[in-house]
C-alpha positions in Angstrom: -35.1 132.4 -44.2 -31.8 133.9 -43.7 -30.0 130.2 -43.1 -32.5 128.3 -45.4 -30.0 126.4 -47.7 -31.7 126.2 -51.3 -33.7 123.4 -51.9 -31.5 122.2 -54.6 -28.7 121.7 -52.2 -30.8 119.5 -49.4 -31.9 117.5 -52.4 -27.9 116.6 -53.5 -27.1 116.0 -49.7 -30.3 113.7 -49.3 -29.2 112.2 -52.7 -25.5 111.6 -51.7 -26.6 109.9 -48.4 -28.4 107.6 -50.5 -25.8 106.8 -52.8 -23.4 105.9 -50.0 -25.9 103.8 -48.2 -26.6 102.0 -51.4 -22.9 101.3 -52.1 -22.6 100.9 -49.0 -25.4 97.9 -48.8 -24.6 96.8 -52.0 -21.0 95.8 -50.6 -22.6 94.1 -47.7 -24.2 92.1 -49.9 -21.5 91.0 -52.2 -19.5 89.9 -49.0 -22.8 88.3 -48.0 -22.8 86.5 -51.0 -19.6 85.4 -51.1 -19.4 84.5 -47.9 -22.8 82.3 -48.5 -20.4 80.4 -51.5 -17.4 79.4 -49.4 -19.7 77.8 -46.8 -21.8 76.0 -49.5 -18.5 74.7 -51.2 -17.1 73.6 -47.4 -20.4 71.7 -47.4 -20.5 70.0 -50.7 -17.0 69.2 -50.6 -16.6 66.1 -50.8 -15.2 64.6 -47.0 -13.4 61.4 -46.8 -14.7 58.2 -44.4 -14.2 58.9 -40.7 -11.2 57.3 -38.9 -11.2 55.6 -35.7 -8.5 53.6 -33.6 -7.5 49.9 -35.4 -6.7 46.7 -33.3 -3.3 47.1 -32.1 -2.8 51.2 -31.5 -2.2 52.2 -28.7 -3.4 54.9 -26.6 -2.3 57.2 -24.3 -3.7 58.1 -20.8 -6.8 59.8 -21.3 -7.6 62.6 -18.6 -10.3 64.3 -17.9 -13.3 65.8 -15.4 -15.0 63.3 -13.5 -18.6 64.1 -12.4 -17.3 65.3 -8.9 -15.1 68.2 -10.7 -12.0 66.4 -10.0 -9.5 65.5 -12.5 -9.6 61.9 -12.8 -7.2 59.1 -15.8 -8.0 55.9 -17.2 -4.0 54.9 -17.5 -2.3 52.1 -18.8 -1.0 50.0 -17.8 -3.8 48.3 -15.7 -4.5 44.6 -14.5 -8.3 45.5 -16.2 -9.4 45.5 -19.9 -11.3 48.8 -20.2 -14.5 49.2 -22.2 -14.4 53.1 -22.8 -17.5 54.6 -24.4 -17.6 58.0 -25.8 -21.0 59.9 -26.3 -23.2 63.3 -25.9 -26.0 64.6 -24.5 -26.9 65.5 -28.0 -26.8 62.3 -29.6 -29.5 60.6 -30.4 -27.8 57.2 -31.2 -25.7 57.1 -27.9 -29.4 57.1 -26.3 -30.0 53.9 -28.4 -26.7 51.9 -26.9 -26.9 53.4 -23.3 -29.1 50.8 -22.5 -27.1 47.8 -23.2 -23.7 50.2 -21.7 -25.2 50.0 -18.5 -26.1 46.2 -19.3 -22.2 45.1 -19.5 -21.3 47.3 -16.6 -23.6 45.2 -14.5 -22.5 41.8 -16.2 -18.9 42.4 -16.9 -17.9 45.6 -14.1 -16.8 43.3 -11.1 -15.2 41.1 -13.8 -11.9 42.1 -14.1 -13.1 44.9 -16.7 -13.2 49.0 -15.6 -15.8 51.1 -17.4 -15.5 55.1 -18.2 -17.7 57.0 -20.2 -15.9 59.9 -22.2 -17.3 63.2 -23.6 -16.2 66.7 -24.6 -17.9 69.5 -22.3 -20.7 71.4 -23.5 -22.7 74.3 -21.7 -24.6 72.9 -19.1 -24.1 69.5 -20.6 -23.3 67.6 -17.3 -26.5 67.6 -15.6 -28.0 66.5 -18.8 -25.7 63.7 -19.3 -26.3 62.3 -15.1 -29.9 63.0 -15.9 -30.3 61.7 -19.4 -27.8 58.4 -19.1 -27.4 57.6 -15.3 -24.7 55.5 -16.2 -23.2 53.9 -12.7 -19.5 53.6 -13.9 -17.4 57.2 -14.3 -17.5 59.7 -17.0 -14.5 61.8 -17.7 -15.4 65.3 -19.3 -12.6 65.6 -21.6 -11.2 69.0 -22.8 -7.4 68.4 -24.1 -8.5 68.1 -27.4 -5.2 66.5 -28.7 -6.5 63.5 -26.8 -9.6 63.7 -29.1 -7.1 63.1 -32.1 -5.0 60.3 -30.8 -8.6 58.3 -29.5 -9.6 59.5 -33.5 -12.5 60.6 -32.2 -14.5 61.6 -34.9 -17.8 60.0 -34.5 -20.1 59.5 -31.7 -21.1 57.5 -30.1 -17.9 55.2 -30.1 -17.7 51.7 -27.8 -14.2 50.9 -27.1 -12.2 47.9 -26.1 -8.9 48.4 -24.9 -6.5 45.6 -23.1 -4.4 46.4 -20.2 -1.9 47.8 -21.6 -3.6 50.3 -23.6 -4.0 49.0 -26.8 -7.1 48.9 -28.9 -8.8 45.4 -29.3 -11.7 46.8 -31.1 -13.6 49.8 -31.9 -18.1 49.9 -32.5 -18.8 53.3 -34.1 -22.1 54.5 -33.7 -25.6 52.9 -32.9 -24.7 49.0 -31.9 -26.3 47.1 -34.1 -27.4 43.0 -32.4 -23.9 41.9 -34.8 -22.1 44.5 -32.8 -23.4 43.6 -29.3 -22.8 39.7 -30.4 -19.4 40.4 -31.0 -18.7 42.6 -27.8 -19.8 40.0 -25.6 -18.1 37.7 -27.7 -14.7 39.5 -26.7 -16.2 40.1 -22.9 -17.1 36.4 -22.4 -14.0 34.9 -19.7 -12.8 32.5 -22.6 -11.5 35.1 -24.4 -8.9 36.0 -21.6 -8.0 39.1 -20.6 
């Protein structure tokens, strides 16, 4: 009982421990809160309409990782048209237009068109995509995300139809609608020249 400390004295340590965790809490929740309001406000705020490439840009070289891990480039010029389709493994509506992908590749592939799938890597999203898609024609992993901005490629999935020289014919964003598929084998068909 010699180095008892009075009971009033554990009491006002127990007390001020208290106090600080409170305060202490209570500022964790302010930040918590506020925190909480600049992600609402990001997600309310008003965005405008996605972009993507208009008849007549051109594009640059587009490198990337081909399903063998080696660096592989759709380039430009080239005596082919390319139909380049972007997608993920994630994407629900790149599962509705892989069907009718892999249906130009085998109507349109020996016919003086060259087909590359694009996508941007993911964890362990290359087996799913050979497993999920089994597309026949090449799919570039691409990571230079500068490419990303000069493709505009802010939606997926995105069907692409470049000429030979690397400029856009025409752009499909998202699910391909029976209007959409009309028109791309409207610009496929050999009248339309290459």
């Amino acid at each position: 009982m010699i180095n008892e400390k009075p009971p009033f004295l554990k009491t006002h340590l127990w007390s001020l421990v208290l106090i600080i965790l409170v305060v202490v809490m209570g500022v964790e929740i302010l930040l918590l809160v506020q925190e909480n309001h600049q992600l609402r406000s990001a997600l309310t705020e008003r965005r405008g309409p996605f972009t993507i490439l208009n008849p007549e840009e051109k594009v640059p070289p587009l490198v990337g990782i081909d399903q063998k891990g080696e660096e592989a480039k759709v380039e430009y010029p080239s005596p082919q048209q390319t139909v380049l389709v972007w997608f993920s493994a994630a994407c629900p509506s790149c599962e509705h237009n892989v069907e009718f992908w892999r249906e130009l590749y085998q109507k349109h592939g020996t016919e003086g068109f060259r087909f590359f799938g694009a996508t941007t890597p993911g964890a362990g999203e290359k087996e799913e995509l050979e497993q999920k898609f089994q597309l026949d024609f090449p799919v570039l992993t691409v990571s230079d995300y500068s490419l990303l901005d000069r493709y505009k490629v802010e939606v997926i999935p995105q069907t692409m139809l470049i000429d030979g020289r690397g400029v856009v014919l025409k752009v499909w964003p998202g699910p391909l609608s029976d209007n959409y598929k009309t028109e791309i084998e409207e610009m496929m068909a050999p009248s339309s020249g290459s």
